[in-house]
C-alpha positions in Angstrom: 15.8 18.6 4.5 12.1 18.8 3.6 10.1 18.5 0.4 9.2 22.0 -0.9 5.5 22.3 -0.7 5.1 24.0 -3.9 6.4 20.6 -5.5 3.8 18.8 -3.7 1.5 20.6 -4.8 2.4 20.8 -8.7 2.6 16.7 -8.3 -0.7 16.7 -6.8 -1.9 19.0 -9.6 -0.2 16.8 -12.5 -1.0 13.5 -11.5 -4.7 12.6 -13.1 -5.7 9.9 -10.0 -8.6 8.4 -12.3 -5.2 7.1 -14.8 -2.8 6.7 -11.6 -6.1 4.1 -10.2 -7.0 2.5 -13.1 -4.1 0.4 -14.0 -3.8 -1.0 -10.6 -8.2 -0.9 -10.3 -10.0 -1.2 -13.2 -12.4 1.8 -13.2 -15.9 2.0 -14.9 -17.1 5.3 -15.7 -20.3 5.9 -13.5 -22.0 9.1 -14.6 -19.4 11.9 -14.2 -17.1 9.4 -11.8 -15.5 6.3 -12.3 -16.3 3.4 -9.7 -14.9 -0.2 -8.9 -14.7 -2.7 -6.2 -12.9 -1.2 -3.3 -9.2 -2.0 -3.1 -9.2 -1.9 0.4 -11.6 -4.1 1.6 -13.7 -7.5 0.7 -17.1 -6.0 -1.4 -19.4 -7.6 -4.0 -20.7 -4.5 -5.4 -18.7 -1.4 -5.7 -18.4 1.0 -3.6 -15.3 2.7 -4.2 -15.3 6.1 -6.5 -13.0 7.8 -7.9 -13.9 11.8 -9.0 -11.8 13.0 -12.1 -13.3 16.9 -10.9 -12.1 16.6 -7.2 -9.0 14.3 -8.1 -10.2 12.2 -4.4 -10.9 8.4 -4.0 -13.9 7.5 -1.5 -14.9 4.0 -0.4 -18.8 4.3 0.9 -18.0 0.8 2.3 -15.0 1.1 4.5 -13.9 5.3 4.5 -11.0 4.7 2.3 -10.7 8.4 1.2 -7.8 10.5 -0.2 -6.1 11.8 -3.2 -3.0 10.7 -4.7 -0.5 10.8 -2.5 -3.2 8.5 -0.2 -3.8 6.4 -2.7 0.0 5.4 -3.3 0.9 5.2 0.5 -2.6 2.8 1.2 -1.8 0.6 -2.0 1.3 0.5 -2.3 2.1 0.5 1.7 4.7 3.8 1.3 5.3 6.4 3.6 4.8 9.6 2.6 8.4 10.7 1.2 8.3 7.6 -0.9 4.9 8.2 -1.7 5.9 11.5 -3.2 9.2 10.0 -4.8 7.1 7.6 -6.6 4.9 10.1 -7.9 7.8 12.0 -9.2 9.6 9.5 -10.7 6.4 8.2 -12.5 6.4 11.7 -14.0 10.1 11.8 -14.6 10.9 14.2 -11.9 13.9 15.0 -9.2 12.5 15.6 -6.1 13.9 19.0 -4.6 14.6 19.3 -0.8 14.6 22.5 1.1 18.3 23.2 3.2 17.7 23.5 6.9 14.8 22.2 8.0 16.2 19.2 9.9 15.4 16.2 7.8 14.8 13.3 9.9 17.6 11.2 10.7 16.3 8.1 9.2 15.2 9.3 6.0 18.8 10.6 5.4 20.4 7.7 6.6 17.8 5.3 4.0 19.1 7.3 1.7 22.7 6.3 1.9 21.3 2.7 2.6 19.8 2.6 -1.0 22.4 4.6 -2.6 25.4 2.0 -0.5 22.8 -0.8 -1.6 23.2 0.1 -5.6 26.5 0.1 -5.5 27.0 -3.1 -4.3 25.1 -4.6 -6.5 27.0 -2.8 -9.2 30.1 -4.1 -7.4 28.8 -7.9 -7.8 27.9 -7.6 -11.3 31.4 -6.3 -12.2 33.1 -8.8 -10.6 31.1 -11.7 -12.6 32.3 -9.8 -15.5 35.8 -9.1 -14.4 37.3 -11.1 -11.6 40.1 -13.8 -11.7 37.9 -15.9 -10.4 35.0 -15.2 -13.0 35.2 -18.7 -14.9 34.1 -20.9 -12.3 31.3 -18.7 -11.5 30.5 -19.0 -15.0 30.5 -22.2 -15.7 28.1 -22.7 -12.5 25.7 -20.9 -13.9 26.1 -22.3 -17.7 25.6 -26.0 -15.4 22.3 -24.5 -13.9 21.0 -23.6 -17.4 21.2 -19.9 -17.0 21.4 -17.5 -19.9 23.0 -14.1 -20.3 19.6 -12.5 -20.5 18.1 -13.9 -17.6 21.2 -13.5 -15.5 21.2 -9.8 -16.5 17.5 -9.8 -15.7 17.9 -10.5 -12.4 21.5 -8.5 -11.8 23.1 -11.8 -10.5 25.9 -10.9 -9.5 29.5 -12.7 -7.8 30.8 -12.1 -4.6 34.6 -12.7 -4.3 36.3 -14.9 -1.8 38.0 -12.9 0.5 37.2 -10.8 3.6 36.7 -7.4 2.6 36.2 -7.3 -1.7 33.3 -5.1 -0.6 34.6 -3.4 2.3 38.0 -2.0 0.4 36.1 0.4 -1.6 35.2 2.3 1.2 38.1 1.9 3.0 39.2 5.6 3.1 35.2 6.1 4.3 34.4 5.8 7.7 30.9 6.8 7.2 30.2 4.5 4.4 31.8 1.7 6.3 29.3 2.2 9.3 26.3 2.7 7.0 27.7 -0.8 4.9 27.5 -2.2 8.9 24.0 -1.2 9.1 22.8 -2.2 5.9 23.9 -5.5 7.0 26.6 -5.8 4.0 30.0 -5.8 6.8 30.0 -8.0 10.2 32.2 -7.0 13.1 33.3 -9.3 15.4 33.9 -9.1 19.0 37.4 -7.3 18.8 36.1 -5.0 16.2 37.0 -6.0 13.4 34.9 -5.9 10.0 34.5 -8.0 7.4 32.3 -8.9 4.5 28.9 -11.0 4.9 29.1 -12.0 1.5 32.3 -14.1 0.0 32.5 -16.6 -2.8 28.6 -16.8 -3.2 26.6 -16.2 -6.1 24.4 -12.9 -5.5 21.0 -12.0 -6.0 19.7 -8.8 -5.4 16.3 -8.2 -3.6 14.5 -5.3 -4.8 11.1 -3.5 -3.4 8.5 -2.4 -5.3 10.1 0.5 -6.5 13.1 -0.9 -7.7 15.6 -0.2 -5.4 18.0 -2.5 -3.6 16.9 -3.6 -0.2 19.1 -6.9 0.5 20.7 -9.6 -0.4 20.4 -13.5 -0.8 23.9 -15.4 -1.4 24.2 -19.1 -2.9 27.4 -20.8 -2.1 28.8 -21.9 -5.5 30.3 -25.3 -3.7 29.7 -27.4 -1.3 29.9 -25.2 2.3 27.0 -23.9 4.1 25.3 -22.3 5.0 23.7 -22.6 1.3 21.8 -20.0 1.1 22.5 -16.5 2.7 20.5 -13.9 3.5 20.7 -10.2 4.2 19.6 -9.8 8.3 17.1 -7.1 9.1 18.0 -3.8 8.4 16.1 -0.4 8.4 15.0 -0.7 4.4 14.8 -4.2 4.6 12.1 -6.2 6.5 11.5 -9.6 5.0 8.5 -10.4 5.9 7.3 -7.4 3.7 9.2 -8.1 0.5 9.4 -11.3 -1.9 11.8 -12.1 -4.2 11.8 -11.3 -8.1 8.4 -9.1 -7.3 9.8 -6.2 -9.5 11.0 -8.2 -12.0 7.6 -9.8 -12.5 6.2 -6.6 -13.0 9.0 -5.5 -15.1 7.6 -8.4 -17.8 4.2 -8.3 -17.4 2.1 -4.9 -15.9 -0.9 -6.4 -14.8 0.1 -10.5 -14.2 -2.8 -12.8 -14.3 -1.3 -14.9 -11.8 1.5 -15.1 -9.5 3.7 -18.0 -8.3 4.8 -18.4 -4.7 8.1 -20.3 -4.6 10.9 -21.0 -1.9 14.3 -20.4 -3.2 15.7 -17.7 -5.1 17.3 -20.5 -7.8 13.7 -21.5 -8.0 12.4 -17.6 -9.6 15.3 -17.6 -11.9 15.4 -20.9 -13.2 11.8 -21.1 -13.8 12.1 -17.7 -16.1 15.0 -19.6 -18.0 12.2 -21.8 -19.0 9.6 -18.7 -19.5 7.6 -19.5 -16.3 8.3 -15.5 -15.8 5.9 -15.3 -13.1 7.3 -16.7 -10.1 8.4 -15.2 -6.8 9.9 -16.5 -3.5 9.3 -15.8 0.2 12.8 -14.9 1.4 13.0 -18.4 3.3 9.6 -17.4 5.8 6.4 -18.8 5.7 4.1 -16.3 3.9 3.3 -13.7 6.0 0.0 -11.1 5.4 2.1 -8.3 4.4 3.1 -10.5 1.5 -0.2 -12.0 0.8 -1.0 -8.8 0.5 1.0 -7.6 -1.9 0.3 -10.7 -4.0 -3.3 -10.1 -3.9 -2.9 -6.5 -5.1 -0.4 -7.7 -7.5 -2.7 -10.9 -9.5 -6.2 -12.3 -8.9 -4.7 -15.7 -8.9 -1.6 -17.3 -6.4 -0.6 -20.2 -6.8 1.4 -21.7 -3.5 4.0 -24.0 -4.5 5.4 -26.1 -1.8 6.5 -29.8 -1.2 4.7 -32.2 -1.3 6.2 -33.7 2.1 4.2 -33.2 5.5 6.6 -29.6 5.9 5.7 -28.6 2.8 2.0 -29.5 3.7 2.3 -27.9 7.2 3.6 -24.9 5.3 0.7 -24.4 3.1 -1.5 -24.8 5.8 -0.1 -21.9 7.3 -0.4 -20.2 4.4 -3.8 -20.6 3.7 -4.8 -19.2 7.5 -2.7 -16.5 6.2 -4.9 -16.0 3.2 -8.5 -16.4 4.6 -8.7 -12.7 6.1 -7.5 -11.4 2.7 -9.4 -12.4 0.6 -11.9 -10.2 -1.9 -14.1 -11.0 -4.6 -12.7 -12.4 -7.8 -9.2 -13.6 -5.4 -8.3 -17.1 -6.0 -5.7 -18.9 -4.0 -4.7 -22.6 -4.9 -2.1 -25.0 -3.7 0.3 -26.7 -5.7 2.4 -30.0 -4.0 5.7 -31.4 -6.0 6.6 -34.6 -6.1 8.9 -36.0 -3.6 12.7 -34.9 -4.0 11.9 -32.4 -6.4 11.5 -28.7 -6.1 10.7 -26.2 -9.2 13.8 -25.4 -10.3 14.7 -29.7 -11.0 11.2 -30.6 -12.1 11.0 -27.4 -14.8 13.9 -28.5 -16.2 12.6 -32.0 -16.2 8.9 -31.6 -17.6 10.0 -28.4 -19.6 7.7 -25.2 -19.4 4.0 -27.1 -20.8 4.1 -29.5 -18.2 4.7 -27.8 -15.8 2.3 -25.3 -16.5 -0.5 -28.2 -16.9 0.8 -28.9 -13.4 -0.2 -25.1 -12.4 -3.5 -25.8 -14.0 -4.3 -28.2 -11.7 -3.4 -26.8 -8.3 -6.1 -27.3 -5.6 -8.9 -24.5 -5.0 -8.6 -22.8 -1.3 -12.0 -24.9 -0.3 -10.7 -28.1 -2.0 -7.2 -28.3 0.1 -9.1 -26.6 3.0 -11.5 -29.6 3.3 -9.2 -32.0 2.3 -6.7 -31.2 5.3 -9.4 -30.8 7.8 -11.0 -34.2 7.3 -7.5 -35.8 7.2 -6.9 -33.7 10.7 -10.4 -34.8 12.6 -11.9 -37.3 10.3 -11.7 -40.3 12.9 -13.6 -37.7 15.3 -16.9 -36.7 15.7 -18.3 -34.5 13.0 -19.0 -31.7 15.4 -14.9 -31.4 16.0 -14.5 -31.0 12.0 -17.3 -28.5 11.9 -16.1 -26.5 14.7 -12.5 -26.3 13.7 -14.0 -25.3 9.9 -16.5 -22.7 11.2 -13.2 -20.9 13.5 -11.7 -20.4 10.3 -14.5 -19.8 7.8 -15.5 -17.3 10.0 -12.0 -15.1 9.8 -13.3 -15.0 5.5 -14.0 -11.1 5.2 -15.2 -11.9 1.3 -19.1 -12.8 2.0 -19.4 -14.7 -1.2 -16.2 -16.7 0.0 -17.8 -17.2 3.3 -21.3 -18.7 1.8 -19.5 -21.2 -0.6 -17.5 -22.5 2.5 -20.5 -23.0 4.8 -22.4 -24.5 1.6 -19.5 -27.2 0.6 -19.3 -28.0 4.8 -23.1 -28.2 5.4 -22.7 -30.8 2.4 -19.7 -32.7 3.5 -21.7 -33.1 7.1 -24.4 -34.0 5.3 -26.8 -31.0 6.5 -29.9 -28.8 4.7 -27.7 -26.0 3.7 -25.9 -23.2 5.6 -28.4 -21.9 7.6 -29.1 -25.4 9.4 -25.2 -25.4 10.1 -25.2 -21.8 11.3 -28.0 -22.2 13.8 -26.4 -25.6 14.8 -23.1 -24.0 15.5 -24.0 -20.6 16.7 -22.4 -19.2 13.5 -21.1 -15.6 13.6 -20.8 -13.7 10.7 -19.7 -10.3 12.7 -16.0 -11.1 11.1 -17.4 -10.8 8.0 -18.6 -7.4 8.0 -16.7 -4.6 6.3 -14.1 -2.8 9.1 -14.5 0.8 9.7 -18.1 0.6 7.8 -19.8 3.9 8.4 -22.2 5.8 6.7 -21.7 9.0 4.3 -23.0 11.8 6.6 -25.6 13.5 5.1 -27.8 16.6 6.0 -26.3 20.1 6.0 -25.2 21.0 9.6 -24.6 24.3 10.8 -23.9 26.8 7.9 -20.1 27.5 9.4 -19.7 23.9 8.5 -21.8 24.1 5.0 -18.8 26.9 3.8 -16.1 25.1 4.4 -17.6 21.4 3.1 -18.8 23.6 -0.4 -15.2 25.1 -0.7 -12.8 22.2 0.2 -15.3 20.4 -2.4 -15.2 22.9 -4.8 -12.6 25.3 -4.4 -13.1 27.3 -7.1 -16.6 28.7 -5.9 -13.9 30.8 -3.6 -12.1 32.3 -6.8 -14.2 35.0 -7.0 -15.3 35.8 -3.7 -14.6 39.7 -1.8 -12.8 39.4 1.1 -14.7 38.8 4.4 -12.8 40.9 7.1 -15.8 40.7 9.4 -15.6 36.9 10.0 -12.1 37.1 11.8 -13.7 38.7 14.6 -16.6 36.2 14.8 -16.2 34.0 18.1 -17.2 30.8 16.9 -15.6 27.5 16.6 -13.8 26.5 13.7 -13.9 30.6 11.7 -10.2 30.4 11.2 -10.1 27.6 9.4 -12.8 28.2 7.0 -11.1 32.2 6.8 -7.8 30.3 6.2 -9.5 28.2 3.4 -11.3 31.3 2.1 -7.8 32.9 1.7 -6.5 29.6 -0.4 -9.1 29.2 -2.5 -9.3 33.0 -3.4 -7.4 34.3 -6.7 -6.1 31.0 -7.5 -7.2 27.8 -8.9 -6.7 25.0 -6.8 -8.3 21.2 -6.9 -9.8 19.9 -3.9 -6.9 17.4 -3.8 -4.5 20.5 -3.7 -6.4 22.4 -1.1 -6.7 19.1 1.1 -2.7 18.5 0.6 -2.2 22.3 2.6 -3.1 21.1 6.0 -1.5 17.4 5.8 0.0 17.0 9.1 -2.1 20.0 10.4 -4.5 19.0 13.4 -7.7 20.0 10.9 -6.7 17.1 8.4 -9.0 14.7 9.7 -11.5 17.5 10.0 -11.2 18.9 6.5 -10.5 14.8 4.8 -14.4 14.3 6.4 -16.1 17.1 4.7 -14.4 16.4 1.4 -17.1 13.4 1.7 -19.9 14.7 3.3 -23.3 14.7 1.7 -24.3 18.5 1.7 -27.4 17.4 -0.2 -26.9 21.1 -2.5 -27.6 20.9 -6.2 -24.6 21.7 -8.4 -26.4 24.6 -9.6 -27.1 26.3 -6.2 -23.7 25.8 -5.1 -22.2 29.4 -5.3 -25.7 31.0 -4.0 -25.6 28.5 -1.2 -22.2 29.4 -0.3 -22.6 33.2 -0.4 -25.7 33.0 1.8 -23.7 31.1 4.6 -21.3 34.0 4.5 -24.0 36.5 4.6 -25.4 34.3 7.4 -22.0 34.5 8.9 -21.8 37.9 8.5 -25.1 38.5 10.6 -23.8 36.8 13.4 -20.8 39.0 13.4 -23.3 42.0 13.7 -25.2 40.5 16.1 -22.0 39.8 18.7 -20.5 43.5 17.9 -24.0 44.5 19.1 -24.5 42.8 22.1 -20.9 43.8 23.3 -21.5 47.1 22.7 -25.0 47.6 24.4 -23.6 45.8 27.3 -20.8 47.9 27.4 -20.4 51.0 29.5 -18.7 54.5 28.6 -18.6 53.9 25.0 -16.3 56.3 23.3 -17.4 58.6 20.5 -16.4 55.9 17.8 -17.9 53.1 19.8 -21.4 55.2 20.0 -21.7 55.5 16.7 -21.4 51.8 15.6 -23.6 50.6 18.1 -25.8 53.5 16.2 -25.4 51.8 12.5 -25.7 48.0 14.2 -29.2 49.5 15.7 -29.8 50.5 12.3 -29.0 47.4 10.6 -30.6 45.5 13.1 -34.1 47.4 12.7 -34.1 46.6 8.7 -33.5 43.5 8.9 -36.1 43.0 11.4 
């Protein structure tokens, strides 16, 4: 099944991209646009618009360009059926699906995952609520501190002892059974047989961004092992790309100021017992970029909470290597190091929520652990070790106001005259710091086949109006059909530039039509229409002049033939 492409279009059409941006990018208004910091790459002066009129996004930094439906699958890292589902449920619609056309096999089969998913987590909460063995589950989480609300918050759920509490709904359901395989949810053994992942553990669902239920992590409620459970790879759940308690945070708080990166899933909930409400967890992996990523996007500030031991320290290190290439303007990163024996969920409940906030407070800057870990690494060295080792990773910093603090605080530290005396010392490149994919707008106004299509893909309705122009179809010339085809959507109907584009996604002009939407044409608003009809009536010559010369080169016209070359003779002569 496909998505009908007059739905796409009417989501396109309802869906105002200066509100769908703003929330996520603060926008300033900027003459008839709106403007901020580009989303999509490190900049210290904006860069990106955002046109209400064309309903498209352009970065003049990096080429970041699109309209909705890019915007959600860049920023939100959705493919383009979930970008669409996103959009419809944001509006509070269903999204249809045209019979035979051959959905692919995957979608349909995520589909099932998420619906299979769901239900299990339905299952869990039930049986908190209503299996014999409910009490001791109960009492567990009364002994960790946890309320009603917060375990309703976060859908905790119980999974029974036994080998197949799950698996026995679905036992008359092969199908589900397989899927319940593949979501990772049933193991089979050797001989065949299936069985639950999942018994006598404590459950917490892990959701993505939108909602929906991707995994799994398990506590044992005693004292076997492993203690913690996870869900295993499946195809809607990848976690290195997700974190723990990410949708709840956002559930509280639309826009958090900061974000805190913890270990354990016990950890997130314990610490919102206690109104720390911001915390998330790594799904037991060091942080990878896809999460730092998401955090970023998510909260100007992260804080990385880890022991304080030489693991913990090892694993912030690796975190912050992570980070560096991230980083934008107005990003902070600090580190935050427990006391020995203690991890959030014990110390919260020790220090309550003030203190441990004050703790928060004074987690250490980026530069300040950065420093710190490199002189303890190579401080018994020569400086020139330190410095190297520093400038490898200062120069992976795509944020150049990052970058020039770093080499400032090192050319200090080595006791130097400023950066520039530590980057000619050092050979320092700042090529890594550049933005990728720079290029510049193109400007100028090309050949006039090329000035029709740019003024009507950025402003479709100058085509409302227009006669038909039967004479261009038989105009050999690169690239006539398509600006014929776009002549024939843009006539007789209104359509945004953002609609028009949305017709040939997946077509091989995309990438040809997605570049003029942002070319510099350099034609005043108020020419606009007389520009564009006298590229048609340029057009129109040329037609003329082809039918000409293959008729004067052509031998024993007819009657019909003999006459038109007559009137092109004609034409010809007047216009001369």
């Amino acid at each position: 099944m496909a998505i009908p492409r007059d739905f796409i279009n009417e989501l396109v059409a309802r869906t105002d991209i200066v509100d769908l941006i703003d929330p996520k990018v603060p926008l300033k208004k900027a003459g008839k646009n709106h403007s901020a910091c580009c989303p999509f790459h490190s900049e210290k002066s904006p860069s990106f618009t955002v046109s209400r009129d064309k309903q498209f996004y352009h970065c003049f930094g990096c080429g970041a360009h699109g309209n909705v439906i890019d915007f959600v699958m860049e920023y939100d890292r959705l493919d383009f059926v979930d970008a669409i589902e996103e959009l419809a449920g944001q509006l509070g619609l269903e999204v249809p699906r045209e019979q035979g056309t051959g959905k692919p096999r995957d979608q349909e089969l995520s589909r099932d995952l998420y619906q299979l998913m769901e239900e299990a987590s339905n299952f869990f909460q039930s049986q908190l609520r209503q299996h014999t063995d409910k009490q001791k589950v109960l009492d567990y989480l009364t002994h960790r501190g946890l309320s009603k609300e917060v375990v309703e918050h976060f859908n905790i759920g119980f999974a029974p002892d036994g080998w197949d509490g799950l698996l026995s709904r679905y036992r008359q359901n092969q199908d589900s059974q397989d899927k319940l395989l593949t979501a990772g949810m049933v193991i089979e053994n050797d001989s065949g047989k299936r069985y639950d992942r999942f018994r006598d553990r404590l459950m917490f669902p892990i959701r993505d961004r939108r909602g929906r239920v991707i995994g799994f992590g398990g506590r044992v409620l005693g004292d076997g092992t492993p203690k913690y459970l996870n869900s295993p790879e499946t195809p809607i759940f990848h976690k290195g790309n997700e974190l723990y308690g990410l949708y709840e945070v956002k559930q509280r708080h639309r826009d958090p100021q900061r974000i805190l990166i913890v270990e354990g899933y016990m950890d997130v909930v314990a610490l919102a017992q206690f109104d720390v409400d911001y915390a998330v967890a790594s799904l037991g992996t060091s942080t990878t970029a896809d999460q730092f990523q998401l955090l970023l996007r998510s909260a100007k500030e992260v804080i990385c909470c880890y022991d304080g031991d030489k693991a913990g320290k090892e694993a912030a290190w690796r975190a912050l290597e992570t980070a560096l290439p991230l980083l934008k303007p107005g990003n902070q990163v600090r580190f935050m190091f427990l006391p020995e024996g203690e991890d959030p969920d014990t110390l919260v409940r020790q220090i309550g929520k003030d203190q441990f906030e004050a703790q928060i407070d004074q987690a250490m800057a980026l530069p300040e652990f950065l420093f710190e870990n490199l002189a303890k690494t190579y401080g018994n060295e020569d400086k020139s070790v330190l410095a190297k080792n520093a400038i490898k990773l200062i120069e992976k910093v795509q944020d150049t106001v990052l970058q020039s603090l770093l080499l400032e605080d090192l050319a200090h530290k080595l006791r130097m005259n400023g950066a520039d005396e530590l980057k000619r010392k050092f050979n320092f490149s700042t090529k890594t710091a550049e933005k990728p994919n720079q290029h510049k707008a193109l400007k100028g106004r090309g050949t006039p086949l090329r000035l029709a299509i740019a003024l009507l893909v950025q402003h479709p309705r100058l085509g409302e109006n227009l006669p038909e122009q039967p004479a261009l179809k038989h105009i050999q010339m690169a690239g006539i059909d398509l600006l014929t085809l776009v002549l024939d959507l843009t006539r007789g109907q209104v359509i945004s530039s953002a609609q028009l584009l949305e017709q040939f996604r997946g077509d091989n002009q995309f990438s040809t039509l997605k570049k003029l939407t942002q070319w510099d044409h350099q034609v005043a608003d108020e020419n606009l229409l007389q520009k564009l009809k006298e590229t048609l009536v340029w057009l129109n010559n040329q037609y003329l002049e082809q039918r000409y010369q293959e008729l004067s080169m052509k031998q024993n016209l007819t009657k019909e033939e003999r006459l038109q070359l007559s009137k092109l003779i004609s034409v010809i002569k007047n216009k001369a």
